[in-house]
N, CA, C and O atoms as a DFTB+ gen file, in Angstrom:
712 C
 N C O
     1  1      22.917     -41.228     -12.988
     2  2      21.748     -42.042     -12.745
     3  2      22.108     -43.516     -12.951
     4  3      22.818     -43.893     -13.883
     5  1      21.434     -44.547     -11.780
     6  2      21.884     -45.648     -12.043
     7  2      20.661     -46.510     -12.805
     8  3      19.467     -46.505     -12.505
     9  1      21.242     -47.158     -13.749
    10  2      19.814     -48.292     -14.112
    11  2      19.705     -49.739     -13.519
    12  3      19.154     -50.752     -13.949
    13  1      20.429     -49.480     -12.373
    14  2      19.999     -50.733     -11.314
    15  2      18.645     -51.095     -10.546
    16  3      18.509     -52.145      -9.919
    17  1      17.376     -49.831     -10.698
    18  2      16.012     -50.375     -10.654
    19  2      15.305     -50.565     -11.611
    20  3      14.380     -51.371     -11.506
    21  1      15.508     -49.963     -12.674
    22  2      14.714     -50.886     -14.155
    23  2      15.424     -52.227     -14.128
    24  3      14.750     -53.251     -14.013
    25  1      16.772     -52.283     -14.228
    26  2      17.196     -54.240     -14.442
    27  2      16.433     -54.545     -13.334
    28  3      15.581     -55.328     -13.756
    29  1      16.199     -54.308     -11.750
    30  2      15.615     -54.649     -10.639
    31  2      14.435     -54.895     -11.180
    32  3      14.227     -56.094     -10.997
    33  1      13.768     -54.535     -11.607
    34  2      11.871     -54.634     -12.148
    35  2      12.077     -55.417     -13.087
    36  3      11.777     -56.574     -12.794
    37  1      12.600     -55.232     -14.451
    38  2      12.683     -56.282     -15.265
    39  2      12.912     -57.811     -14.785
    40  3      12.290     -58.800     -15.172
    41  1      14.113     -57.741     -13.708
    42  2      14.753     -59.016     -13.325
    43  2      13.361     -59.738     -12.976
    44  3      12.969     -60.739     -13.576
    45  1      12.531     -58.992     -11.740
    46  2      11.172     -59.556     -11.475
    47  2      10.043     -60.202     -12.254
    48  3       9.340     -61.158     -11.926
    49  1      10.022     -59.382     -13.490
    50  2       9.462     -60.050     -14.464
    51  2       9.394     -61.255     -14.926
    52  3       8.389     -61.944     -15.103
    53  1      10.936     -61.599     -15.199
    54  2      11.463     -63.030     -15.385
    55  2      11.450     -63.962     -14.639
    56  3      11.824     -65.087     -14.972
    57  1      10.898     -63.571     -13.183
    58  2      10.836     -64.817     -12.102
    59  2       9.664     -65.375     -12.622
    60  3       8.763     -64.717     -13.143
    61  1       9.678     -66.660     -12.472
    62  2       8.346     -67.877     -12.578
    63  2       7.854     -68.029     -11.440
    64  3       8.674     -67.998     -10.523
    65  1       6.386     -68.244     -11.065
    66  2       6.131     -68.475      -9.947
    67  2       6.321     -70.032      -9.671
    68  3       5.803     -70.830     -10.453
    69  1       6.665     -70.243      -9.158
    70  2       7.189     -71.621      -7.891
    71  2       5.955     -72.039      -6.906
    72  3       5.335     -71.226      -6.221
    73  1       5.649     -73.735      -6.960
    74  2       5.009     -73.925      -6.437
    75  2       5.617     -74.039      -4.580
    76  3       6.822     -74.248      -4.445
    77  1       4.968     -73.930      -3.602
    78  2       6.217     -74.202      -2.404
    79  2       5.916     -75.678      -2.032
    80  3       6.753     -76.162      -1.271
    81  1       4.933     -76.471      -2.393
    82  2       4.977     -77.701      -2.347
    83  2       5.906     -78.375      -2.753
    84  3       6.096     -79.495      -2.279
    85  1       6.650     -77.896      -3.657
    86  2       7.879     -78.208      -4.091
    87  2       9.042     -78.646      -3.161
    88  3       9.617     -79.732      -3.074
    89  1       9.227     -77.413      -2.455
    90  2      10.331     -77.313      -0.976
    91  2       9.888     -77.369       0.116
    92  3       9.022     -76.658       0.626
    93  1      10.312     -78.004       0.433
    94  2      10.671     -78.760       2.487
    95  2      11.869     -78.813       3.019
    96  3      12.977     -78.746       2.487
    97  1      11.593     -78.924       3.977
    98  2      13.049     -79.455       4.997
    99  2      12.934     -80.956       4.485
   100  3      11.943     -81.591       4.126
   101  1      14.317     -81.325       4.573
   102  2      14.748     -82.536       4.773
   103  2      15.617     -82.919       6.201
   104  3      16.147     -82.162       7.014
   105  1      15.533     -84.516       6.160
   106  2      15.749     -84.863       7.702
   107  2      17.491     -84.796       6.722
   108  3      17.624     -84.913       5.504
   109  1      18.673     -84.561       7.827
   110  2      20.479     -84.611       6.828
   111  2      20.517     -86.401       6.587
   112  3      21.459     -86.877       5.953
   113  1      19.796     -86.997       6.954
   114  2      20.010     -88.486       6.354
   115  2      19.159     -89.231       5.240
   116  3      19.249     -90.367       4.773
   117  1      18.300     -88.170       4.988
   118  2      17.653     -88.229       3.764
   119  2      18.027     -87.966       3.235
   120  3      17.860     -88.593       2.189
   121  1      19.171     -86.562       3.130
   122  2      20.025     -86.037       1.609
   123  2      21.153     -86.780       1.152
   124  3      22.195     -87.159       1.686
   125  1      20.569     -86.901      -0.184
   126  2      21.685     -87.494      -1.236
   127  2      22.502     -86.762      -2.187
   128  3      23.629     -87.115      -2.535
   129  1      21.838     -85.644      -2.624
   130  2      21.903     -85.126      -3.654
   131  2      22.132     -83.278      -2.978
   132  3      21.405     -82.407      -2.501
   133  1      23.362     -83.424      -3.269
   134  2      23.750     -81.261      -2.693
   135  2      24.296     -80.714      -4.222
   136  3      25.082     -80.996      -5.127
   137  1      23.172     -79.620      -3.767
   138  2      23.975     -78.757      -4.750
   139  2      24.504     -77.547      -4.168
   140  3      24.028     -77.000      -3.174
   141  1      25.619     -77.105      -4.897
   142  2      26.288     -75.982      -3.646
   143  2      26.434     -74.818      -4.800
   144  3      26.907     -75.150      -5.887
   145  1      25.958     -73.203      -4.531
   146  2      26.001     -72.248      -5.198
   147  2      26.731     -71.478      -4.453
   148  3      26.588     -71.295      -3.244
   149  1      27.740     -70.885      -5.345
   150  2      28.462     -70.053      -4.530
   151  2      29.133     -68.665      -5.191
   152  3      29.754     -68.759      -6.250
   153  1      29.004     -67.592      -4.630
   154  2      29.469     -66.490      -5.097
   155  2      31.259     -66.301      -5.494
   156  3      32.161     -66.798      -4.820
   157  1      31.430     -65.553      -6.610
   158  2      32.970     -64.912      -5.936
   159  2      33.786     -65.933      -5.815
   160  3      34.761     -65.653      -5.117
   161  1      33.767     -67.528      -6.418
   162  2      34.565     -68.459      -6.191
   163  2      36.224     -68.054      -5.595
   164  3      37.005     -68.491      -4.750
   165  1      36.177     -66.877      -6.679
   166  2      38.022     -66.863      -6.843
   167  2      38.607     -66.055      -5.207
   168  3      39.785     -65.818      -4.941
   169  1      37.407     -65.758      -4.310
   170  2      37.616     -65.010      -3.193
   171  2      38.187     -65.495      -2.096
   172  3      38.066     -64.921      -1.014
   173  1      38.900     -66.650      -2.253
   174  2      40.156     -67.457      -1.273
   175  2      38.976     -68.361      -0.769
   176  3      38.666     -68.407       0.421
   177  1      38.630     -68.751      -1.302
   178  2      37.118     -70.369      -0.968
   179  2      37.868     -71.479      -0.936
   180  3      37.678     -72.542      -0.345
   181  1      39.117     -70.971      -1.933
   182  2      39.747     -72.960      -2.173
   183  2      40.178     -73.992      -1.032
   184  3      39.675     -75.115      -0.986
   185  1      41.039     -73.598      -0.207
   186  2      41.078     -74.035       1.112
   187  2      39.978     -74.474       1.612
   188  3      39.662     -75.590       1.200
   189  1      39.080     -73.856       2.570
   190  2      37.430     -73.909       2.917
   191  2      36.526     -74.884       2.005
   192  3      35.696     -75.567       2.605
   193  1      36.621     -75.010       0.555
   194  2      35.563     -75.444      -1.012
   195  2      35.924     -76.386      -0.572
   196  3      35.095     -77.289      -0.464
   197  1      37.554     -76.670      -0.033
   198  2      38.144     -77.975      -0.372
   199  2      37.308     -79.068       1.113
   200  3      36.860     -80.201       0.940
   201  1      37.309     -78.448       2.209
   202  2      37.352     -78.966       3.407
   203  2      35.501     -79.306       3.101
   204  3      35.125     -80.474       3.191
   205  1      34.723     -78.461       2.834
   206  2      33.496     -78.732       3.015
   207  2      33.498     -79.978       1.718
   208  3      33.100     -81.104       2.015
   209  1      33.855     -79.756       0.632
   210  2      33.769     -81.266      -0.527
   211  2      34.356     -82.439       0.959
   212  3      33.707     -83.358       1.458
   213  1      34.996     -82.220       1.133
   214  2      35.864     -83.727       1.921
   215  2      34.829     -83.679       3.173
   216  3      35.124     -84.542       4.000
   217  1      33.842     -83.004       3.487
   218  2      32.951     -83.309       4.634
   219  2      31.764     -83.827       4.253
   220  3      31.337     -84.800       4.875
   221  1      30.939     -83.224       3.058
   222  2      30.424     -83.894       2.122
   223  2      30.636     -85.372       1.365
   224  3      29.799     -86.262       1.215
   225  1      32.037     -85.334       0.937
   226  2      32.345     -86.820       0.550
   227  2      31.578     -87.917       1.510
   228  3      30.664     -88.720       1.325
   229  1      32.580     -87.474       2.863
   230  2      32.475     -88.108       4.027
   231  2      31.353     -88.868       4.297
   232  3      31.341     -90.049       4.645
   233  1      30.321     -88.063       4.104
   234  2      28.990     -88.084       4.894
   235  2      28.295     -88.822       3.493
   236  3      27.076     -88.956       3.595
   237  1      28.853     -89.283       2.291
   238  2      28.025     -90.004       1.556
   239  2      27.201     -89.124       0.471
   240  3      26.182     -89.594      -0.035
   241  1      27.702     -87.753       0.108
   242  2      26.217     -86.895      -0.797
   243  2      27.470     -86.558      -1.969
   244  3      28.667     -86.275      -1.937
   245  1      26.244     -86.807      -3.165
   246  2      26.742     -86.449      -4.428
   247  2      26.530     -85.135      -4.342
   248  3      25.571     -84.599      -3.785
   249  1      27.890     -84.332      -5.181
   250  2      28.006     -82.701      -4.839
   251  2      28.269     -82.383      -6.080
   252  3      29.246     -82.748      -6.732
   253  1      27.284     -81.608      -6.463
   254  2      27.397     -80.507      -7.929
   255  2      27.839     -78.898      -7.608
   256  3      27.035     -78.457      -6.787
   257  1      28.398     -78.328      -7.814
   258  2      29.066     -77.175      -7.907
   259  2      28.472     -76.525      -9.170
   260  3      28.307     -76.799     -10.359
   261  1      28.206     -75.403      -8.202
   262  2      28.240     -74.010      -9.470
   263  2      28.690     -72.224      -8.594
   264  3      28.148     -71.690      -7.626
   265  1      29.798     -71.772      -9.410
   266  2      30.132     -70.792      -9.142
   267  2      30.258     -69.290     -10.074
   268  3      31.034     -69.146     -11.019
   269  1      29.609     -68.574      -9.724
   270  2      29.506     -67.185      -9.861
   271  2      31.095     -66.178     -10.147
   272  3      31.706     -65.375      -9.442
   273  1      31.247     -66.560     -11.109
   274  2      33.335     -65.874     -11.037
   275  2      33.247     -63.904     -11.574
   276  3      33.320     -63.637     -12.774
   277  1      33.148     -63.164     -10.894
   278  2      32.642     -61.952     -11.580
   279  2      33.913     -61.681     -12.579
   280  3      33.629     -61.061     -13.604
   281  1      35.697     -62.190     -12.353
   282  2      36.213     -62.340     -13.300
   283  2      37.434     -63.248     -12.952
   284  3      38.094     -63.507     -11.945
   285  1      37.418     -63.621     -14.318
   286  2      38.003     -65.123     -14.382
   287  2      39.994     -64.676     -15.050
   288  3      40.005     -64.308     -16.224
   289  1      41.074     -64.713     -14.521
   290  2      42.317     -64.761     -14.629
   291  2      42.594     -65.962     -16.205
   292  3      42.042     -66.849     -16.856
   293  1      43.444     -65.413     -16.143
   294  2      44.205     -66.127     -17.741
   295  2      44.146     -68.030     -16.820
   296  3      43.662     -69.050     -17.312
   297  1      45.219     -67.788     -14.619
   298  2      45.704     -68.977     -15.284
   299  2      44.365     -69.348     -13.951
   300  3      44.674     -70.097     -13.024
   301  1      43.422     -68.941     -13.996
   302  2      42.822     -69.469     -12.747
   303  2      42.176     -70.910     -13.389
   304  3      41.786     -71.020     -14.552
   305  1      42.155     -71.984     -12.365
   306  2      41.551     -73.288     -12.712
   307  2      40.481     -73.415     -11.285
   308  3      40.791     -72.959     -10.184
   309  1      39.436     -73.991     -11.527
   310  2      38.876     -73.954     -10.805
   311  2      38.428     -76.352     -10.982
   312  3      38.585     -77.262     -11.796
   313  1      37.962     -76.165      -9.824
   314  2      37.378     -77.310      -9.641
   315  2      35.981     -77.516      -9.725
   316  3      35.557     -78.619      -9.381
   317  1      35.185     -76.647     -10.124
   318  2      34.032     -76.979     -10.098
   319  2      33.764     -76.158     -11.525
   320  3      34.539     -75.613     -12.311
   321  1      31.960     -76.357     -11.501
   322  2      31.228     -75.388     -12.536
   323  2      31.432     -74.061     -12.223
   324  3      31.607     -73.621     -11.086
   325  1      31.391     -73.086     -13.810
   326  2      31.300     -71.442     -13.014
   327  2      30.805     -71.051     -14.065
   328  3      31.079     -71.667     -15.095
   329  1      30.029     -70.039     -14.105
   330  2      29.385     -68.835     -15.449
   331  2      29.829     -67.737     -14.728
   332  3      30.074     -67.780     -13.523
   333  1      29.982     -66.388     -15.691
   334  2      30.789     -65.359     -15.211
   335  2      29.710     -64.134     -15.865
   336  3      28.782     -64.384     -16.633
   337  1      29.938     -63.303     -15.555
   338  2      28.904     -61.937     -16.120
   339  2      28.736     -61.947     -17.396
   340  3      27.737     -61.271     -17.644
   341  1      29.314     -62.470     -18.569
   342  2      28.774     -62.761     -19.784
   343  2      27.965     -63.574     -19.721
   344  3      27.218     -63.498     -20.696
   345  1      27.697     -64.383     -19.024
   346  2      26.488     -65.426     -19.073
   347  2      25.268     -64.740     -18.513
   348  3      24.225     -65.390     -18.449
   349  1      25.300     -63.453     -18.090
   350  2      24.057     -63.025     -17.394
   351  2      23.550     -61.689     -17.853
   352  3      24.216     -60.657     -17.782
   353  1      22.071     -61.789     -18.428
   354  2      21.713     -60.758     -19.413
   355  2      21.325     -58.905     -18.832
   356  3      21.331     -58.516     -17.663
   357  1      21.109     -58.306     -19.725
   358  2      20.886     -57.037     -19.027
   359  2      20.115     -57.176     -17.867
   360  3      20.356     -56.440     -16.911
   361  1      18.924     -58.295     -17.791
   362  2      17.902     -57.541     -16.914
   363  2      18.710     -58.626     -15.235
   364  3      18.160     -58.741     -14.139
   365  1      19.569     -58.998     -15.499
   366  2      20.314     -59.760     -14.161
   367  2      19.869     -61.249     -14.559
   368  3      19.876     -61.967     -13.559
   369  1      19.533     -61.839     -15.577
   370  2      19.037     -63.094     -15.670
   371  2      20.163     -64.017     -16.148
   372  3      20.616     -64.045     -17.292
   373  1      20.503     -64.677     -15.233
   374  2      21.489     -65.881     -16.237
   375  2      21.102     -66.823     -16.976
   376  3      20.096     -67.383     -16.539
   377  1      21.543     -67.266     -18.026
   378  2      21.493     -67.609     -19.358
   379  2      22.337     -68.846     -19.588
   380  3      22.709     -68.381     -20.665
   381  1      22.908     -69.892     -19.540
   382  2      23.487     -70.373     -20.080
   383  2      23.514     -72.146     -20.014
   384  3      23.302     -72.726     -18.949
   385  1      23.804     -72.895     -21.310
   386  2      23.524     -74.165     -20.942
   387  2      23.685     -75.088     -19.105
   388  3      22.887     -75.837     -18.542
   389  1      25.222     -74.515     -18.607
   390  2      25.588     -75.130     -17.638
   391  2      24.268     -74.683     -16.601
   392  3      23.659     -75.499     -15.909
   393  1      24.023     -73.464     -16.645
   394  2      22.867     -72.981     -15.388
   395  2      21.762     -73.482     -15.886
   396  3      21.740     -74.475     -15.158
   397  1      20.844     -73.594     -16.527
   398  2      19.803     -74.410     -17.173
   399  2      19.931     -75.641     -16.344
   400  3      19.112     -75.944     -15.477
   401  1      21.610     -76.751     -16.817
   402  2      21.337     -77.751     -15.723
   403  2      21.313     -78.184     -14.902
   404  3      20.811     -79.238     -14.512
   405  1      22.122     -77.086     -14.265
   406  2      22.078     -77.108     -12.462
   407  2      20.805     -76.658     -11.705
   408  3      20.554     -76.838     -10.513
   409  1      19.856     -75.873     -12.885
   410  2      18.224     -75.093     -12.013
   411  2      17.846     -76.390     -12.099
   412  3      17.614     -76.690     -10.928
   413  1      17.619     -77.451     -12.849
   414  2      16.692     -78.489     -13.447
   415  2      17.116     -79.727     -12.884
   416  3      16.537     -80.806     -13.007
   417  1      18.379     -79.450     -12.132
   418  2      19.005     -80.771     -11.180
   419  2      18.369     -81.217     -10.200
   420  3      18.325     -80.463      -9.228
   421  1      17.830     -82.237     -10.113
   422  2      16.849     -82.896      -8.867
   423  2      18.467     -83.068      -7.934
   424  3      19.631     -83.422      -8.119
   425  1      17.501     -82.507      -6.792
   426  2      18.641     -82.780      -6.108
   427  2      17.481     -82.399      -4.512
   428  3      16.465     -81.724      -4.348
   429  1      18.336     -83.247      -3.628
   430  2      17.402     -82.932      -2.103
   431  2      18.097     -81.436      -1.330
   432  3      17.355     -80.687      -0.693
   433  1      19.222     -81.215      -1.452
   434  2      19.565     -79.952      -0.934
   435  2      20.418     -78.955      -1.984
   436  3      21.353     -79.350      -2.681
   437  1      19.841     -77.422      -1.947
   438  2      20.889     -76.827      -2.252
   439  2      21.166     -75.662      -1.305
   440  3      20.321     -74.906      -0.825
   441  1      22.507     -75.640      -1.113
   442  2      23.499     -74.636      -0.246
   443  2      23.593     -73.222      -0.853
   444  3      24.348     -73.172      -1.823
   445  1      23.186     -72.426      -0.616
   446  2      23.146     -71.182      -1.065
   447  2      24.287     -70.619      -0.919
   448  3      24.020     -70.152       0.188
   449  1      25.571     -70.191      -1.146
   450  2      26.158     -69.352      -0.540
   451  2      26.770     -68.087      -1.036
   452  3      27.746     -68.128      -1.785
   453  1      26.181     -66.852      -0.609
   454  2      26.383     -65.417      -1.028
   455  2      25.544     -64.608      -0.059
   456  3      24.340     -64.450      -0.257
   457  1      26.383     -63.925       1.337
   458  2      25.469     -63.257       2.134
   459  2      25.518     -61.853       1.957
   460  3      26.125     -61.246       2.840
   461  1      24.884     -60.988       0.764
   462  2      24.730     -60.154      -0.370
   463  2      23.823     -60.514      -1.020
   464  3      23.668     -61.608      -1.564
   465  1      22.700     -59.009      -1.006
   466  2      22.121     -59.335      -2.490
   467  2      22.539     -59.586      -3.411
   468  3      23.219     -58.606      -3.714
   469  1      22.676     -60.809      -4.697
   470  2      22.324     -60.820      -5.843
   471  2      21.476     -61.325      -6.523
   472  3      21.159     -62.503      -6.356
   473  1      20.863     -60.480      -7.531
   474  2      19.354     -60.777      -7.787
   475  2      20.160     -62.363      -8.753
   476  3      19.649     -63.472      -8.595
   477  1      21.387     -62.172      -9.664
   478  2      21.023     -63.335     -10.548
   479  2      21.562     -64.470      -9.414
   480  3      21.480     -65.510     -10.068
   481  1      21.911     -64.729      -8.493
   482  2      22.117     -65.727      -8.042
   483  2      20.266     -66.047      -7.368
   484  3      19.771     -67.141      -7.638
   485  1      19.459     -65.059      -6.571
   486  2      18.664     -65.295      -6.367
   487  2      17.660     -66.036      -7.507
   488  3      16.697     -66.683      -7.096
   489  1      17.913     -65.919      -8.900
   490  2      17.205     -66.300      -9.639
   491  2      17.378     -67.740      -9.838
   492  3      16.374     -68.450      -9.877
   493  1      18.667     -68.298      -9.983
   494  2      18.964     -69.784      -9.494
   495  2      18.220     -70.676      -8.865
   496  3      17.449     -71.577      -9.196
   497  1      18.937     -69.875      -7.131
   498  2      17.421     -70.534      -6.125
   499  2      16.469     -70.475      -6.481
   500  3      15.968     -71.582      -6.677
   501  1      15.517     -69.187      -6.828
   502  2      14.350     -69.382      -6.781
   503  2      14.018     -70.641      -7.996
   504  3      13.174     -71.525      -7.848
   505  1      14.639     -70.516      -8.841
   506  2      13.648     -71.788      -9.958
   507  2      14.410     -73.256     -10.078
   508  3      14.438     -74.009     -11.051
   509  1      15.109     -73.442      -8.582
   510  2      16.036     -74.547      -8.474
   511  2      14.932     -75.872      -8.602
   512  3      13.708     -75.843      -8.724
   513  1      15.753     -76.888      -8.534
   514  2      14.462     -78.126      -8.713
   515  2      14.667     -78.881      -7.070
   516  3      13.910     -79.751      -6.639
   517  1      15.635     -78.424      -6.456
   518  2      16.015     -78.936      -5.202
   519  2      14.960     -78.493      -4.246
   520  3      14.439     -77.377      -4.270
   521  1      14.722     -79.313      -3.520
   522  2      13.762     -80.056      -2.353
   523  2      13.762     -78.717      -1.264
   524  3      12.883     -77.883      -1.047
   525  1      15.055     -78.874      -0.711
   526  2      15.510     -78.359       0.515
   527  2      16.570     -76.847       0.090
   528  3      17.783     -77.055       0.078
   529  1      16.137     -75.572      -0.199
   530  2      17.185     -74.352      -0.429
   531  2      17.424     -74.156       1.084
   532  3      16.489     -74.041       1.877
   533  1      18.994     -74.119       1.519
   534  2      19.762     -73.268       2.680
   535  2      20.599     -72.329       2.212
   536  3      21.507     -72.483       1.396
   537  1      20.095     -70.886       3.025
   538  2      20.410     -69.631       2.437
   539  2      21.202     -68.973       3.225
   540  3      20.711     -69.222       4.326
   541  1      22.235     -68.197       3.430
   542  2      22.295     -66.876       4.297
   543  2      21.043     -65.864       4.805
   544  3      20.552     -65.307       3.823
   545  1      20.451     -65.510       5.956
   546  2      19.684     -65.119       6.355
   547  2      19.266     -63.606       6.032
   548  3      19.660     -62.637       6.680
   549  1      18.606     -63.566       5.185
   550  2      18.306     -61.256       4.928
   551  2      16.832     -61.494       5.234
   552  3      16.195     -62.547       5.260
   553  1      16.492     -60.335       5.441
   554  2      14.936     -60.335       5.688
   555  2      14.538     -60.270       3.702
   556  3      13.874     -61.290       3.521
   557  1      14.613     -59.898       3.008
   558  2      14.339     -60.237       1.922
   559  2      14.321     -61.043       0.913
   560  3      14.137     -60.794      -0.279
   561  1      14.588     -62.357       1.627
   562  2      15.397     -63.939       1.181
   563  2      14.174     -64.634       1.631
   564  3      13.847     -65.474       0.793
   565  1      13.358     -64.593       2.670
   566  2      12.765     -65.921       3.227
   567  2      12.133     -66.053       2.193
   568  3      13.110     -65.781       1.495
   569  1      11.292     -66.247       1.407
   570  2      10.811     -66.404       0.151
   571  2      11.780     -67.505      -0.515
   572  3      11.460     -68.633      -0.889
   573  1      12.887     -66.968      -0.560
   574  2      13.690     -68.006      -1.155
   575  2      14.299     -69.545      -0.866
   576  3      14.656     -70.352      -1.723
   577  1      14.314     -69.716       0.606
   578  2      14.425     -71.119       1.558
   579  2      13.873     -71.017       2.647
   580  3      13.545     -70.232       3.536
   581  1      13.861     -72.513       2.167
   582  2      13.543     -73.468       3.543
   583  2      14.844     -73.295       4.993
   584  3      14.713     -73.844       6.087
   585  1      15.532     -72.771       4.755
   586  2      16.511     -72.625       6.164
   587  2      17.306     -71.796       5.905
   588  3      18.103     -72.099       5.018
   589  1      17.410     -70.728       6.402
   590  2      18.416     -69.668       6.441
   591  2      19.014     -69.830       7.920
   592  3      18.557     -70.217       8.995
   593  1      20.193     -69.374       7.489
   594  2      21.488     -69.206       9.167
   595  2      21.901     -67.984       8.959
   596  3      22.536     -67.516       8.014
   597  1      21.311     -67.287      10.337
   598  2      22.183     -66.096      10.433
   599  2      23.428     -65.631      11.505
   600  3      23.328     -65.662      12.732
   601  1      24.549     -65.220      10.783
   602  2      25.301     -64.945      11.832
   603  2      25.181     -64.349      12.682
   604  3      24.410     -63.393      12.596
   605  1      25.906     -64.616      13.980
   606  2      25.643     -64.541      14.972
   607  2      25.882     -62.868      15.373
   608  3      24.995     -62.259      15.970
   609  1      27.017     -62.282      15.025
   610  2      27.341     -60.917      14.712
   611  2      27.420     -60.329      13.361
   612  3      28.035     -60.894      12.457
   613  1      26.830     -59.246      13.216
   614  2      27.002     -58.732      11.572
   615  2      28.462     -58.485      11.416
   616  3      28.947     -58.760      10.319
   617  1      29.271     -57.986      12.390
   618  2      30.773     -57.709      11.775
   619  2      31.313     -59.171      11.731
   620  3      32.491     -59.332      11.413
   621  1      30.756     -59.938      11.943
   622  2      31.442     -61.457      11.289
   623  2      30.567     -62.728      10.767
   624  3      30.010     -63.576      11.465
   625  1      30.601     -62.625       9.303
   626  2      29.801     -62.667       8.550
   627  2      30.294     -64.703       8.419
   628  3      31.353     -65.332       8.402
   629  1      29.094     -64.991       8.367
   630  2      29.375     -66.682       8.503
   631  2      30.218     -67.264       6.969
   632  3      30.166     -66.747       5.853
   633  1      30.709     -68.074       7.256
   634  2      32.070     -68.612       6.196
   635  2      30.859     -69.890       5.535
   636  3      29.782     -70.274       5.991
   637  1      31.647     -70.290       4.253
   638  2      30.862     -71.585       3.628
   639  2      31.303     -72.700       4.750
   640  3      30.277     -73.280       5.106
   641  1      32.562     -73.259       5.498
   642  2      32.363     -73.816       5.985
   643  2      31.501     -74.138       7.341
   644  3      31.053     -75.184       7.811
   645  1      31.467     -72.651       7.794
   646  2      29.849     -72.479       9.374
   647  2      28.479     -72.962       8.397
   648  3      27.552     -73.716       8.689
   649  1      28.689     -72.398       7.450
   650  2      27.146     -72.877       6.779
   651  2      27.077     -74.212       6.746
   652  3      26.329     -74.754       7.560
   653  1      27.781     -74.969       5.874
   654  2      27.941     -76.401       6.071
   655  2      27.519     -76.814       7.387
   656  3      26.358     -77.087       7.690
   657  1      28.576     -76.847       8.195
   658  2      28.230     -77.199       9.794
   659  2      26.801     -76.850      10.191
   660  3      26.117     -77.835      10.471
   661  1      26.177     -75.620      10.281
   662  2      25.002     -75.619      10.875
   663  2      24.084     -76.253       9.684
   664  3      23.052     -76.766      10.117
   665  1      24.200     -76.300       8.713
   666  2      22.890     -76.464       7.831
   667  2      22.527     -78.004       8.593
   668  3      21.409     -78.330       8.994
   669  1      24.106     -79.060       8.696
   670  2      23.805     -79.999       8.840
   671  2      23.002     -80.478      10.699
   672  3      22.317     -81.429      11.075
   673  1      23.521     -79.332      11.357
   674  2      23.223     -78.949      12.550
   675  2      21.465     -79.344      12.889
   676  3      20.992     -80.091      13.745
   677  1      20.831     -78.556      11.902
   678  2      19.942     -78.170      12.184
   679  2      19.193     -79.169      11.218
   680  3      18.011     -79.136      11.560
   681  1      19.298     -79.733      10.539
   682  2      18.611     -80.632       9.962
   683  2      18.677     -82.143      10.184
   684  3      18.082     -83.115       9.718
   685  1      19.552     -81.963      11.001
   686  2      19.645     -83.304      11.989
   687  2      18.863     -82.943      13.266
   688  3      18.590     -83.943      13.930
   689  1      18.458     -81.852      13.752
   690  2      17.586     -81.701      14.630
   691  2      16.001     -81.648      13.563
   692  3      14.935     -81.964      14.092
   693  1      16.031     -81.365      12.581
   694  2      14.748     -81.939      11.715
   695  2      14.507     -83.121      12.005
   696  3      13.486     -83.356      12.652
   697  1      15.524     -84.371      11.541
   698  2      15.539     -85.496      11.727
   699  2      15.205     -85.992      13.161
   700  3      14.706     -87.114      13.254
   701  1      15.457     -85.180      14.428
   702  2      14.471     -85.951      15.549
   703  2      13.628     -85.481      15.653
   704  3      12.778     -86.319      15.952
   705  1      13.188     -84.464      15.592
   706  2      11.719     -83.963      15.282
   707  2      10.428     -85.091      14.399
   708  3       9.222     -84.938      14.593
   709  1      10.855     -85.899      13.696
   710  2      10.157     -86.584      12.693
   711  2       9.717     -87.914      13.309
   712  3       9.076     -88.723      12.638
């Protein structure tokens, strides 16, 4: 027997309700402020982490990092923030100073990236302080952002750097819309 639907119900418990006045689209020349969440850091991202930071630089936006490491190597170094499954309690809730200040980070966009359920990353987004959430697309996510991208084929599942590209895609078509 698995106890992956009691933590599932409990996890629910712990959600806060969220006002949605909170979140909007933003026009991409309004954003200053990205925050980028990302699963599985250690899953060959570095290459890709590296190219989307240097497209980001580019374009002028302060970039906070936080990554999800399910396990962390003696010599792995990472470049950004990460909490790892000790930071996240029985009922799937993460816990820890660094996540506290990345939920509470004003920031105009955050980048979702994990196209997989996970409830504790979903818990992030949902009580983020950012303006604008862009997600990977599930039918059980819209709740969670303002813009989801879905790939185009399920056997090829969109990369952090396609997300990048379209998020900015499409929110520059926000921007003539306005």
């Amino acid at each position: 027997m698995t106890f992956y639907p009691i933590r599932k119900f409990f996890f629910r418990q712990a959600l806060k309700p969220v006002s949605a006045q909170n979140h909007h689209l933003l026009a991409w020349e309004d954003i200053h402020e990205v925050l980028l969440l990302l699963y599985d850091a250690e899953m060959s991202l570095a290459p890709e982490f590296q190219e989307v930071l240097k497209i980001l630089l580019a374009e002028k936006k302060n970039v906070h990092t936080l990554a999800f490491v399910r396990k962390v190597s003696d010599e792995a170094k990472f470049l950004y923030d990460y909490f790892t499954s000790k930071d996240v309690k029985w009922n799937l809730v993460p816990d820890n100073a660094l996540i506290r200040k990345f939920i509470q980070k004003k920031a105009d966009l955050l980048i979702a990236f994990y196209p997989h359920e996970n409830l504790t990353l979903d818990f992030i987004v949902h009580h983020s302080a950012a303006i604008c959430r862009a997600g990977v697309y599930h039918p059980s996510k819209t709740q969670l952002f303002e813009l989801m991208l879905k790939p185009q084929e399920a056997e090829h599942p969109i990369n952090l750097l396609q997300m990048l590209e379209q998020t900015m895609y499409y929110l520059n078509k926000v921007n003539a819309t306005v």
